[in-house]
C-alpha positions in Angstrom: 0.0 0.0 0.0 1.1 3.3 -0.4 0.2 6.6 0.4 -0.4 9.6 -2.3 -0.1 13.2 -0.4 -0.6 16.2 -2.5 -0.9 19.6 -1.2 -4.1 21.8 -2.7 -3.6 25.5 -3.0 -6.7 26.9 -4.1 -7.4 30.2 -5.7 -8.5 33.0 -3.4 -12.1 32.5 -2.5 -13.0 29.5 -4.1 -12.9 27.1 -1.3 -16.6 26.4 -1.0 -16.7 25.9 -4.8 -14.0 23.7 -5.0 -15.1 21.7 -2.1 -18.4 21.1 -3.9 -16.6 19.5 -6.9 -14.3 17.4 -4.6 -17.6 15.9 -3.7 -18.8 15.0 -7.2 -14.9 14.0 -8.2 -14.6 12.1 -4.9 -16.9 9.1 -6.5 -14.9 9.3 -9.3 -11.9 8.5 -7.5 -13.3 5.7 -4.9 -14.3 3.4 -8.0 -10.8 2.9 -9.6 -9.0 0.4 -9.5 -6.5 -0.1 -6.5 -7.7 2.9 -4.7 -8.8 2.4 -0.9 -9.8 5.1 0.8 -9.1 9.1 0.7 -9.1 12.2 3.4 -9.5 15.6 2.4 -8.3 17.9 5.3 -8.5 21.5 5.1 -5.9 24.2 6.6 -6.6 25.6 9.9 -3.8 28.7 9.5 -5.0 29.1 5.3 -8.7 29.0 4.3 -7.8 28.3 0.6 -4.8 25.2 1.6 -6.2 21.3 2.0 -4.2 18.1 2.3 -5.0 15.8 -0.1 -4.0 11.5 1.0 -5.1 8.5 -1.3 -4.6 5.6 0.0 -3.7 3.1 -3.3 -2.8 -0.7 -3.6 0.1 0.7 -6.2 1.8 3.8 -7.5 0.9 2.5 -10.9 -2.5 2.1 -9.7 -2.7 5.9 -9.8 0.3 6.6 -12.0 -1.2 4.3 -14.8 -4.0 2.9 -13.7 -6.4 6.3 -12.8 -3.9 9.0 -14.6 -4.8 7.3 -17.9 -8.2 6.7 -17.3 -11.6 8.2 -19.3 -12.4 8.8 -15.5 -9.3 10.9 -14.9 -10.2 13.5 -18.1 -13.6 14.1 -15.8 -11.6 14.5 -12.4 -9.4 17.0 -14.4 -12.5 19.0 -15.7 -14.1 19.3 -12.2 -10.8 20.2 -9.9 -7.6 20.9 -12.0 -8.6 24.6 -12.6 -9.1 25.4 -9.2 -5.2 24.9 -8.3 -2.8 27.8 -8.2 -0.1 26.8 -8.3 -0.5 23.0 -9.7 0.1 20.8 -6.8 3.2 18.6 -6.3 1.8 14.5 -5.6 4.3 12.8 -3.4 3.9 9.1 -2.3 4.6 7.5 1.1 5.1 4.1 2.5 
């Protein structure tokens, strides 16, 4: 198992609307293949900052698996342009 961490920077004042589409996007996400489970956790110092952990099987579970998916062009449509900057995925063990 492994652990994908990404930190979310949103754009100023977007927060609720962003957490809106997380909501639609987030059962996008749960039915892929090799993912678990998922937390989204937003900043207490920075109203527009969240923590975003996926919990996957594999890295090519999300790297291949999800980041290549039909699913993943609707994921992209309802978050990607919310980010500012882009956010930088990590994974952990």
């Amino acid at each position: 198992m492994v652990l994908e961490v990404a930190i979310l920077q949103i754009k100023e004042g977007r927060a609720l609307a962003f957490e809106k589409s997380f909501d639609k996007a987030a059962k996008i996400i749960s039915t892929q293949k090799g993912y678990l489970s998922h937390e989204l956790k937003k900043c207490v110092e920075q109203e527009d900052k969240y923590i975003l952990l996926v919990h996957w099987e594999t890295i090519e579970d999300h790297e291949t698996g999800f980041r290549q998916s039909e699913a993943y062009s609707e994921w992209k449509q309802l978050l990607h342009h919310f980010y500012e900057p882009f956010p930088l995925v990590e994974y952990y063990q």
